[in-house]
C-alpha positions, 0 to 999 in steps of 0.5 A, spaced: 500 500 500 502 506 498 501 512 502 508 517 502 508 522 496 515 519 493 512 513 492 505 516 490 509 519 484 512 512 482 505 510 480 505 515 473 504 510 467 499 504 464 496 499 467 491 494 464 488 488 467 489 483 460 492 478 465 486 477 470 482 478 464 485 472 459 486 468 466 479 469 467 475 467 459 481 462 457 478 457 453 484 452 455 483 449 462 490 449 464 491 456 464 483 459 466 481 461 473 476 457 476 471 462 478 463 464 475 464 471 474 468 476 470 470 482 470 471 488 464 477 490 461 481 495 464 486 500 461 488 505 467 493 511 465 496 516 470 499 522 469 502 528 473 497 535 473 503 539 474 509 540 478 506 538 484 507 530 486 501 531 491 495 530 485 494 525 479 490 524 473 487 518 472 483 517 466 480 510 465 478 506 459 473 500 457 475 494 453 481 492 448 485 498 445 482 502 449 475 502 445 470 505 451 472 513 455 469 511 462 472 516 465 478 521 469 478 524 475 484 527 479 488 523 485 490 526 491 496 522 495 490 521 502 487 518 497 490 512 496 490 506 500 483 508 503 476 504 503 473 510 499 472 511 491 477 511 487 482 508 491 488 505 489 491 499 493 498 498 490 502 491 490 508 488 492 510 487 485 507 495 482 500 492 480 494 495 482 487 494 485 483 498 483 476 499 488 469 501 484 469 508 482 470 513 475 463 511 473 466 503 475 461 496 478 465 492 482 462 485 481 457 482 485 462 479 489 467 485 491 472 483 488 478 487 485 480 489 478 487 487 478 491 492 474 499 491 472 504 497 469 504 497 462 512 495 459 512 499 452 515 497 446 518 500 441 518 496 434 516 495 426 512 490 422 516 487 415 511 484 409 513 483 402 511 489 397 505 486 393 506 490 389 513 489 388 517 481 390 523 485 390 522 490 395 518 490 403 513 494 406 515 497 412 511 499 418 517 503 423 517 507 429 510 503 433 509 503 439 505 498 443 505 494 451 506 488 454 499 487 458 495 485 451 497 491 446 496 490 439 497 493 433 496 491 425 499 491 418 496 496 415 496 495 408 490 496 405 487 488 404 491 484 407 490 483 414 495 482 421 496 484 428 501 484 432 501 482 439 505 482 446 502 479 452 504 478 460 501 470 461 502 465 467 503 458 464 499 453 467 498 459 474 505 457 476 511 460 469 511 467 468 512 468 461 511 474 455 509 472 449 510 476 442 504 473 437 501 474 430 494 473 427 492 473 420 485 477 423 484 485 423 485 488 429 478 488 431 477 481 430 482 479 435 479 476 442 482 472 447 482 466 444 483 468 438 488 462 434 494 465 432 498 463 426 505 463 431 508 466 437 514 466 440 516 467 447 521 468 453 522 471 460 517 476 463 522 481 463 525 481 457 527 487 454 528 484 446 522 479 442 521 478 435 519 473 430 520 471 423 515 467 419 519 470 412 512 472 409 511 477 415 517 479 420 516 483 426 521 484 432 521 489 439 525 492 444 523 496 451 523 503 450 527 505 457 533 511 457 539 509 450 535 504 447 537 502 441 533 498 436 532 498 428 527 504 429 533 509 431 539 504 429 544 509 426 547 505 420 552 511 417 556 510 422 
């Protein structure tokens, strides 16, 4: 639980609630939750409203890609940890438990929305030129989360998306999970079927994957990375 101002102004960021989703609505036993209830899908970002490190934004957010606004409102440090709306309950592991509150329902039972902080890649997508066999069309410089962010080809008639995921394998392996569906990104749900994935330690800082007709590869955006969007190649 957080309740001083230094670690208060620790919580600027992203947070999505993808794992406790898919963990919930999984269509494979080994990796589902047992439970008969489920909760909505989450995306919560917290911004500073100025130099003071007292207050924060929070701007809530329904379903994947962000697709419904629900609500904002601003955060004092005397906020968090209590029992009252917009309460923010802060993990061991910089997860969130957010209460009912910015126009939310909690289920019938109380039970909380698990959010986690959003790690953001920088990354590209490579596909063959239709239009041309010996040249690529190239997408750089996109930017998506580990914590089910999503982005597509863009290339008129021909559909990809590009995923990065946060699992738990079988409740107990902690892994990230880079995927690719030959669906529109509005088409793709929890158990949509990929056509490959690769995966790797939850705090790796590099994925791609090559399946030749389509390439995309990601690194962690922190302070002097260095990926094939800013690589300088004249040196």
């Amino acid at each position: 639980m957080v309740s001083d101002n230094s670690n208060f102004e620790t919580l600027v960021g992203s947070y999505d609630n993808f794992l406790q989703i898919w963990k919930e609505q999984t269509e494979d036993d080994i990796h589902r939750d047992k439970r008969g209830y489920k909760h909505d899908h989450l995306h919560l970002k917290i911004e500073r409203t100025s130099d003071n490190d007292t207050t924060l934004k929070l701007t809530l957010y329904k379903g994947r890609n962000n697709q419904e606004y629900i609500g904002e409102v601003t955060l004092n440090s005397k906020d968090v940890g209590k029992t009252k709306d917009h309460v923010l309950y802060i993990q061991e592991d910089g997860s969130i438990q957010l209460k009912n509150g910015l126009g939310m329902t909690n289920n019938p039972d109380g039970s909380p929305y698990l959010l986690k902080r959003c790690r953001y890649f920088s990354g590209f997508i490579e596909y063959p030129h239709p239009d041309d066999p010996d040249d690529v069309y190239r997408m750089g410089n996109l930017e998506i989360h580990d914590q089910g962010g999503m982005v597509q080809l863009d290339y008129e008639g021909i559909d990809y998306t590009i995923e990065l995921t946060q699992l738990i394998f079988a409740h107990k392996i902690k892994l990230i999970k880079i995927a690719i569906y030959d669906l529109p990104i509005s088409q793709v749900d929890i158990n949509s079927k990929a056509i490959s994935y690769a995966w790797s330690s939850p705090e790796s800082k590099r994925l791609g994957i090559n399946l030749r007709k389509i390439i995309s590869g990601w690194t962690f955006i922190e302070e002097g990375f260095l990926s094939s969007n800013n690589l300088d190649l004249t040196d």
